[in-house]
C-alpha positions in Angstrom: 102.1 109.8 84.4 101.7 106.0 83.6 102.8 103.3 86.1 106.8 102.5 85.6 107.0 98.8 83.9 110.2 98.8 85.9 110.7 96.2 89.4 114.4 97.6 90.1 115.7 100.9 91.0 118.4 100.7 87.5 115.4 99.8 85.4 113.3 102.8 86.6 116.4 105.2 86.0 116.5 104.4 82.8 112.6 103.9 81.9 112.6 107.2 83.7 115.3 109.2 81.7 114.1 108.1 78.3 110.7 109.7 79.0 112.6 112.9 79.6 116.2 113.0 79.1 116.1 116.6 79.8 114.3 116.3 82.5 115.8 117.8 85.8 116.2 115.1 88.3 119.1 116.4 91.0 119.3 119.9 92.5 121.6 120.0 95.2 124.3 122.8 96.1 126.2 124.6 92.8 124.7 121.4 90.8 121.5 120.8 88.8 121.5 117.4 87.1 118.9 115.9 84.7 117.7 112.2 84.3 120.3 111.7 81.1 123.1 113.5 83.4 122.2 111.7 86.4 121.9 108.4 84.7 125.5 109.0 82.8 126.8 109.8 85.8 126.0 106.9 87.9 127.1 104.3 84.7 130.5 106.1 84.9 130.7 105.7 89.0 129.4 102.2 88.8 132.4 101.0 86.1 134.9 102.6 88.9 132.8 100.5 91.8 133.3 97.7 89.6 136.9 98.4 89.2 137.3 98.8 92.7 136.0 95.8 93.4 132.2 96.1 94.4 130.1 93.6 93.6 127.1 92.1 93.3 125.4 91.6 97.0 128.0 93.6 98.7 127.4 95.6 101.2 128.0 99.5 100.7 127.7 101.6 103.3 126.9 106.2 102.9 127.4 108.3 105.6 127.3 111.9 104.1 124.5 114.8 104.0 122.1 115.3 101.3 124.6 116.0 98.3 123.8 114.8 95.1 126.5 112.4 94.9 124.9 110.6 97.9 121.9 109.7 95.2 124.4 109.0 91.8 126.3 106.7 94.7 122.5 105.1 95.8 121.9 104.5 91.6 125.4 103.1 91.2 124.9 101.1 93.9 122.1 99.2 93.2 122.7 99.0 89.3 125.1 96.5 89.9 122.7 94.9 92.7 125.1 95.7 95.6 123.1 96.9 98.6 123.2 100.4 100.2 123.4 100.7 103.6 122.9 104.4 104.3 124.4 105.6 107.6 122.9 108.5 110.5 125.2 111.4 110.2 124.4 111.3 113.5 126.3 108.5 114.5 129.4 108.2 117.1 132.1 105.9 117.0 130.1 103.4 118.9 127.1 103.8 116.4 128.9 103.8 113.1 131.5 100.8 114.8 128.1 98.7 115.0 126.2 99.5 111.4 129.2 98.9 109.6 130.2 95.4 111.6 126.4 94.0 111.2 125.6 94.8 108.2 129.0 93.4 106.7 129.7 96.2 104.7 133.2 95.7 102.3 132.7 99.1 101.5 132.3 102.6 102.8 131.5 105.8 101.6 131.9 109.0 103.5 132.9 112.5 103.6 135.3 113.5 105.6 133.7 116.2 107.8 129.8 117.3 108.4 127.9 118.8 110.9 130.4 119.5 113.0 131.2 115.6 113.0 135.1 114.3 111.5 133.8 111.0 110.1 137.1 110.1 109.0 138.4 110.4 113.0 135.6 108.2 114.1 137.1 105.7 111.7 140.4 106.0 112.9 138.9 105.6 116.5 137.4 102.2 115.3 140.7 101.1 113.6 140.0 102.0 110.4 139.1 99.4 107.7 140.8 95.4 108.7 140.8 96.5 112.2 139.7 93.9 114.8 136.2 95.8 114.9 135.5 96.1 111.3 137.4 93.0 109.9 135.0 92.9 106.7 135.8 96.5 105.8 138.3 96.3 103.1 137.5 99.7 101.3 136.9 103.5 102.7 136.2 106.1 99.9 136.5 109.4 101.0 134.3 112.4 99.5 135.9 116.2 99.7 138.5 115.5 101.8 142.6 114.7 101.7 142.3 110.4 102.3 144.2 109.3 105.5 146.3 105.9 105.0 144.7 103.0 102.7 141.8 105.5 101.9 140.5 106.1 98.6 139.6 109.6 96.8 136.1 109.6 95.4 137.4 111.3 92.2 139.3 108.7 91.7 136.3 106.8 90.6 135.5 108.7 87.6 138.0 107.6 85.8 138.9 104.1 87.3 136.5 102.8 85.7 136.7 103.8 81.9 138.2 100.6 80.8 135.1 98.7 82.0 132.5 97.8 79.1 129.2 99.0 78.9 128.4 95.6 78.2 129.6 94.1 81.0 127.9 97.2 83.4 124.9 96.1 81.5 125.4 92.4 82.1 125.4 93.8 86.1 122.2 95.8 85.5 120.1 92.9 84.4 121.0 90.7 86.5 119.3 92.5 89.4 115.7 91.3 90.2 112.9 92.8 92.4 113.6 90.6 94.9 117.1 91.9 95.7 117.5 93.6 98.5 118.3 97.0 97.4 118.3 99.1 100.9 119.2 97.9 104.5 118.1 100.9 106.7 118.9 100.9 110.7 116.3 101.9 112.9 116.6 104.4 115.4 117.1 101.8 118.5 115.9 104.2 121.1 115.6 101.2 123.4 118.2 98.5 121.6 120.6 98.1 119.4 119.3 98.7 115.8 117.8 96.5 113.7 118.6 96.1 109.9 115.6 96.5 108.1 116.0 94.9 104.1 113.7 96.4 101.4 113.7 94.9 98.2 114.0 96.7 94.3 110.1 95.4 93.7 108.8 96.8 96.5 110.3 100.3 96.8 109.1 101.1 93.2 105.5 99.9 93.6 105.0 100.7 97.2 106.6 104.5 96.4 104.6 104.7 92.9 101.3 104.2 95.3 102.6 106.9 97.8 103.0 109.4 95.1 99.6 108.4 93.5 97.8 109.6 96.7 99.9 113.3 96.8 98.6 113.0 92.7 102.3 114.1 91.8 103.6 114.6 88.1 106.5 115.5 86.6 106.3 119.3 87.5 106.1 118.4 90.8 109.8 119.5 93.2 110.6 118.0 96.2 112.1 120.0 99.1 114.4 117.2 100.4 115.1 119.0 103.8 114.7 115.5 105.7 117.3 113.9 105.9 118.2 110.9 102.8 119.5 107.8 105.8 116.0 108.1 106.9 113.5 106.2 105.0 111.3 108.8 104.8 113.8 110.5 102.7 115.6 108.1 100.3 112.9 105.1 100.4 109.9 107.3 100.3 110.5 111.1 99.0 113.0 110.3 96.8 110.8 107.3 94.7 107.6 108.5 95.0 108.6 111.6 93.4 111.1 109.6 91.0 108.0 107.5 89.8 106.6 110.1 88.8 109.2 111.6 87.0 109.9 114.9 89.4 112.8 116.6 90.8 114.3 116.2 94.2 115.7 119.6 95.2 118.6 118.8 98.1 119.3 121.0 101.0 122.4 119.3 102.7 121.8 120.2 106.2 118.5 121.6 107.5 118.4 125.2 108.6 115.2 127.0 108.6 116.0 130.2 106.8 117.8 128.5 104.3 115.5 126.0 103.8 112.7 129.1 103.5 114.9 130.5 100.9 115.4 127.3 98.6 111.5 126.1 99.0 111.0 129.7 97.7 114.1 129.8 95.0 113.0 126.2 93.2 109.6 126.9 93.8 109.3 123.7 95.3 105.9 122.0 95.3 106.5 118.7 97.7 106.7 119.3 101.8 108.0 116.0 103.7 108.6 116.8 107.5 107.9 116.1 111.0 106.1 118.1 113.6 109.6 120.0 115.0 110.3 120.5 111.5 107.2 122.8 110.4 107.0 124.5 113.6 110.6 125.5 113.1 110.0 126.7 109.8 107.0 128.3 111.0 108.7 130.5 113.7 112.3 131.4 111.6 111.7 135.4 111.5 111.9 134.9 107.5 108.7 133.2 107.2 106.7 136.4 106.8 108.6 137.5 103.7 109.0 133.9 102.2 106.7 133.4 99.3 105.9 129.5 99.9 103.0 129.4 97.4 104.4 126.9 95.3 103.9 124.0 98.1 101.2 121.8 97.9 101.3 118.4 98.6 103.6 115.5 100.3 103.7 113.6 103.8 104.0 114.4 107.3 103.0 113.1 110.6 101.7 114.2 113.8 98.3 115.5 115.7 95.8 117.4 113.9 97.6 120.7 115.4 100.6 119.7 113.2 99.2 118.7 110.1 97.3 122.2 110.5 100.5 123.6 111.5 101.7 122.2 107.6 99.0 123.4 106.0 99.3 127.1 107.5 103.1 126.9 106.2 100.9 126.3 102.1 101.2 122.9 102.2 97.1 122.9 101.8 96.8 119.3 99.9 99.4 117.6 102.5 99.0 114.0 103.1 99.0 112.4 106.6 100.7 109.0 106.8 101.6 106.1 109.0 103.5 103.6 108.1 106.8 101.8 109.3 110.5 101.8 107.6 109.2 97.9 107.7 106.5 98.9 105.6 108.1 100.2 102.3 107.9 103.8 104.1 103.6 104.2 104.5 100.9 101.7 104.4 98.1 104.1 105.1 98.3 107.6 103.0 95.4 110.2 103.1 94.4 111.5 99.6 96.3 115.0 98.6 92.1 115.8 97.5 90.3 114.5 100.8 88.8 117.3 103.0 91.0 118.9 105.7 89.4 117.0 109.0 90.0 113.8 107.0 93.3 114.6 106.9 94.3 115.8 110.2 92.6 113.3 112.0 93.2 110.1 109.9 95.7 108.6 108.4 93.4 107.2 105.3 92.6 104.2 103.8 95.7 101.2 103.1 97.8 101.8 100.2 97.6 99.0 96.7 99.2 95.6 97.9 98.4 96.3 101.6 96.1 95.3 104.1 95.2 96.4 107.8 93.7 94.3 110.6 93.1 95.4 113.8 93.4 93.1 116.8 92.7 92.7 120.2 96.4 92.4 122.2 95.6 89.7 124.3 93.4 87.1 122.5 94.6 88.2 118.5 91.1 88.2 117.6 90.0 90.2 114.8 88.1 93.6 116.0 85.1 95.0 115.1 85.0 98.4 113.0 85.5 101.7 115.8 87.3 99.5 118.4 91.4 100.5 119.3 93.9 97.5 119.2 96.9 96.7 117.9 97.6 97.3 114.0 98.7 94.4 111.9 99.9 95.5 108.4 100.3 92.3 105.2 101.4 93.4 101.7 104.6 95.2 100.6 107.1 94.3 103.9 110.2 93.9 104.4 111.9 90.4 103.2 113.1 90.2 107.1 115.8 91.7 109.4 119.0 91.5 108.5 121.0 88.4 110.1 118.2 88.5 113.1 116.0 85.4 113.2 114.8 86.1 116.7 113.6 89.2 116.0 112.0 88.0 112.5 110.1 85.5 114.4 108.4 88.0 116.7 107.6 90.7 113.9 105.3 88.1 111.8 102.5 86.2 112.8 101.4 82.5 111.5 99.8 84.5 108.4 102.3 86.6 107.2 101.5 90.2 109.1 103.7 92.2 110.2 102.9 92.9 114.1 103.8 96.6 114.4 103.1 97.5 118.0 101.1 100.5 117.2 97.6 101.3 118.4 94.7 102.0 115.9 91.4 101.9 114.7 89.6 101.3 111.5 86.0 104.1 111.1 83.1 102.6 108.6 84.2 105.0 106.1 87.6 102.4 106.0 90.4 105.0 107.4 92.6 104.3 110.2 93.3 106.5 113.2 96.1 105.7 114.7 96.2 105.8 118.5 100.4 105.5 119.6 102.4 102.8 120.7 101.5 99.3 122.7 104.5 99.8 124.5 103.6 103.7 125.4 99.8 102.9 126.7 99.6 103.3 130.4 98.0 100.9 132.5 96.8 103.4 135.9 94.6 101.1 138.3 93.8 98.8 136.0 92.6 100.7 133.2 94.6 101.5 129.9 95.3 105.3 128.9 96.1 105.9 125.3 99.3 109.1 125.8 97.9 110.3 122.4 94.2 111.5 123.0 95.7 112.8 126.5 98.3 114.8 124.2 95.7 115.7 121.6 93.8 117.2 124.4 96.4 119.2 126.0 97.6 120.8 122.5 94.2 122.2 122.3 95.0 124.6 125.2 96.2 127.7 123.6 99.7 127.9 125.6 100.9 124.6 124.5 103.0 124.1 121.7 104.2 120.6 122.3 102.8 117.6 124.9 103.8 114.4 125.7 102.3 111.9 128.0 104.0 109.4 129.7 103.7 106.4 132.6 105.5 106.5 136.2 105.7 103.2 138.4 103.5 104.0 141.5 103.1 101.6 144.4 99.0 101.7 144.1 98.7 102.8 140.8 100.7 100.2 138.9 101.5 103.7 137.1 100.2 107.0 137.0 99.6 109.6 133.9 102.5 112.3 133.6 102.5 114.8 130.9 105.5 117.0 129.6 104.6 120.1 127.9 106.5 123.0 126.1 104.6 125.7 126.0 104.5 128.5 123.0 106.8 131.1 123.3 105.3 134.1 125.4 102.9 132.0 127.1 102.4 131.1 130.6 99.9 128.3 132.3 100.7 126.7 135.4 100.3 122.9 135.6 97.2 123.4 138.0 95.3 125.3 135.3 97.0 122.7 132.5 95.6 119.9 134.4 92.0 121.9 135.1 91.7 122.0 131.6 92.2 118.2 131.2 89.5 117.8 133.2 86.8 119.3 131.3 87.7 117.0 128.1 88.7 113.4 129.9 87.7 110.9 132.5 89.1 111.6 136.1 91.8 108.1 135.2 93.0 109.8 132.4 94.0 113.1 133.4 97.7 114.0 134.2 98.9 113.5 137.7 101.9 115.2 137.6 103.5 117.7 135.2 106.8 119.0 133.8 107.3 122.2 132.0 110.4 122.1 129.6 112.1 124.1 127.1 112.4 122.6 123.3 115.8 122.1 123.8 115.4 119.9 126.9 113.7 117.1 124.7 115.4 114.5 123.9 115.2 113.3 120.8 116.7 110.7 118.4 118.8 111.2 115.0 115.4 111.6 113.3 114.0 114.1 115.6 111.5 111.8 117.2 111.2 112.4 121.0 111.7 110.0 122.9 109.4 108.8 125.6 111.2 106.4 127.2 113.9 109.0 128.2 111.8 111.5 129.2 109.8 109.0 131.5 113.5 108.3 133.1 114.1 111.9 133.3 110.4 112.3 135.4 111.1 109.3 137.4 115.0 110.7 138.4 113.3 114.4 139.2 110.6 112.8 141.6 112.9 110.6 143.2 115.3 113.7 143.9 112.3 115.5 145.0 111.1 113.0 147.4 114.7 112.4 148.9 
């Protein structure tokens, strides 16, 4: 597959399509769309976004599952270089209230009901569009669902626009540049409110071009997009590293193992993205044994070794293992699909084309030598900056344009980083600093363990002491006294686990992404030891 000439999400639609008109580009539900039927239909919704009254550097925001018409909207979108703003269908009132209010959208997109959530009651809860809380909102376009008030059926569209010219859709097509910001994606803000990360037309086609390059994806390639499309895994990374390429992104709407078993199996689907919680659901769904997932072979995850492995048990065999930030155009350091197993569970491989890695101590910002952990400093493809958030754009670049991630690492002499967790999770017992992850890496070596997380406590002496929270695998049994006997054997005396906690899956708590979150479960430790101690 040759490198797309194209800068800008329209342009690479249409280089795309007239490689392979016929191409299938969109399988999602009752639908299966190629490039030419994709690209037709996104012209004919972008005259009716015209027509409606959307236009160039507006704000759109997408709150629905993965349906195909979340990606025609994402193409219509951006061809007449408004900005999509996709939306957790996660979100509460107080969540959505605040996306839609920062970002400025003049536009939102929804369906009505999903996941058990009414979006279209959260709405009405913040007012609805005017309101004193979302004064900017002028527009609400309402997907599968009877519109409410001054709401707009998405049907509507098709035809709304067939008075519009192609030439003047056209005229909106090349207008747009690389430079546009194309994306603004909202971080999970475990801690804070979220921040509004912009990603620019250039960068997600040469950044996502490079991605795919490293899972050495072609055309026959199918993605299983069980992840969800807000998150930029999904619609910044899967989605255009397989679209570079000219493959197919095969939707399932809402994730649910056995179905998910079922359509990886159906499409024959060729491209894995997921997270730890994902495979090991897959993985334990009572269909896996009689689901025929030889068609998988390559794509992205994260995690320990004992997850990547965990991917490659499911027949994933040439997975890649990333790291990267949303900040970073998805990853900055991919694996090669080709490398050797141990390079790719315990690495996360070598910087992508355009990007560079320094490693540096925290305190002094002084370059570090090759094998030595500090903090990871990533320059190249980055976001432009945060939307409308100067203070926070000041303190996520240094004088010479990297971005300061707050992630742990090192770089080996064979040029691969190994990323080591997160500045803000290292504990600091008696002086000395503990890395969680090479705790966590050794407790998932003990054969009862299925999931471990390692967390600080305040302590009066300590400054902090090491606390680890582990699920063990179903059937199994080890008492903390034996869990913390066999941390002894692999770690120094400082870094082994004071105390322990035993939890079920379901106890975790996790954000809209499915990433645990430390900072709650060190609250929940602390609020069980002060009980305990009362």
């Amino acid at each position: 597959m040759a490198h797309p000439r194209s800068r800008t999400l329209p342009d690479l639609l249409d280089e795309i399509t007239a490689r392979d008109p016929a191409h299938e580009l969109i399988v999602g539900g009752t639908e299966r769309l190629s490039y030419a039927e994709t690209r037709a239909r996104a012209r004919r919704l972008a005259k009716g976004f015209l027509r409606l009254g959307v236009r160039r550097g507006d704000k759109v925001a997408l709150l629905m599952g993965n349906r195909p018409e979340w990606l025609v909207i994402d193409f219509a979108v951006t061809m007449l270089g408004g900005t999509l703003v996709p939306i957790s269908t996660w979100s509460r009132a107080r969540e959505l209230g605040y996306v839609l209010d920062h970002c400025d959208a003049t536009t939102l997109i929804t369906i009505a009901r999903f996941a058990g959530q009414d979006y279209l009651g959260l709405l009405a809860e913040l007012g609805g569009p005017g309101s004193k809380r979302l004064p900017k909102l002028s527009r609400v376009v309402v997907v599968d669902g009877e519109p409410r008030g001054p709401l707009t059926a998405f049907d509507a569209l098709w035809d709304l626009g067939a008075a519009v010219a192609d030439a003047e859709l056209d005229a909106a097509r090349r207008a747009v540049t690389p430079n546009d910001v194309a994306y603004i994606l909202y971080t999970s803000g475990t801690t804070s409110t979220p921040k509004g990360v912009q990603l620019a037309h250039g960068g997600l086609v040469e950044n996502m071009w490079n991605i795919g390059e490293r899972q050495h994806l072609t055309p026959a390639d199918r993605m299983w997009m069980g992840i969800s499309l807000f998150w930029s895994f999904g619609c910044a990374n899967a989605l255009l590293a397989v679209m570079t390429h000219g493959g197919t992104i095969v939707l399932q709407e809402e994730l649910e193992p056995g179905a998910a078993l079922a359509l990886i199996e159906r499409e024959r689907c060729s491209v894995y993205y997921g997270t730890p919680n994902i495979a090991l659901a897959l993985t334990e769904h009572p269909d896996r044994a009689r689901r025929d997932l030889s068609s998988l072979r390559t794509g992205a995850a994260i995690g320990p070794p004992p997850a990547l492995q965990m991917v490659m048990d499911l027949g994933v065999r040439e997975i890649c293992n990333v790291y990267g930030l949303t900040e970073t155009y998805g990853n900055c350091n991919v694996t090669d699909a080709h490398d050797p197993e141990d390079i790719r569970t315990t690495t996360v491989g070598r910087p992508l084309p355009g990007m560079e890695i320094r490693i540096v101590d925290r305190e002094t910002r002084r370059p570090l030598p090759t094998g030595e952990v500090g903090e990871i400093l990533v320059r190249g493809h980055l976001t432009p900056g945060y939307y409308k958030d100067p203070e926070k754009n000041a303190a996520a670049f240094d004088a010479e344009g990297f971005l300061v991630t707050g992630d742990l690492g090192a770089i080996g002499d064979d040029g691969r980083l190994r990323f080591r967790g997160r500045v803000k999770e290292m504990v600091k017992t008696g002086g000395i600093n503990v890395a969680p992850l090479e705790v966590e890496e050794v407790l998932l070596g003990h054969p009862a363990v299925e999931q471990a997380y390692v967390v600080g406590l305040p302590d009066a002496r300590k400054e902090e002491v090491v606390a680890a929270v582990v699920v063990l695998r179903d059937g199994h049994h080890a008492e903390p006294d034996a869990l913390r006997a066999f941390c002894k054997q692999a770690l120094a005396a400082f870094k082994v686990p004071q105390e322990f906690r035993l939890m079920r899956r379901d106890e975790l708590p996790v954000t809209a992404t499915g990433k645990v979150q430390k900072f709650r479960l060190a609250e929940m430790l602390g609020r069980a030891r002060d009980a305990a101690s009362a």
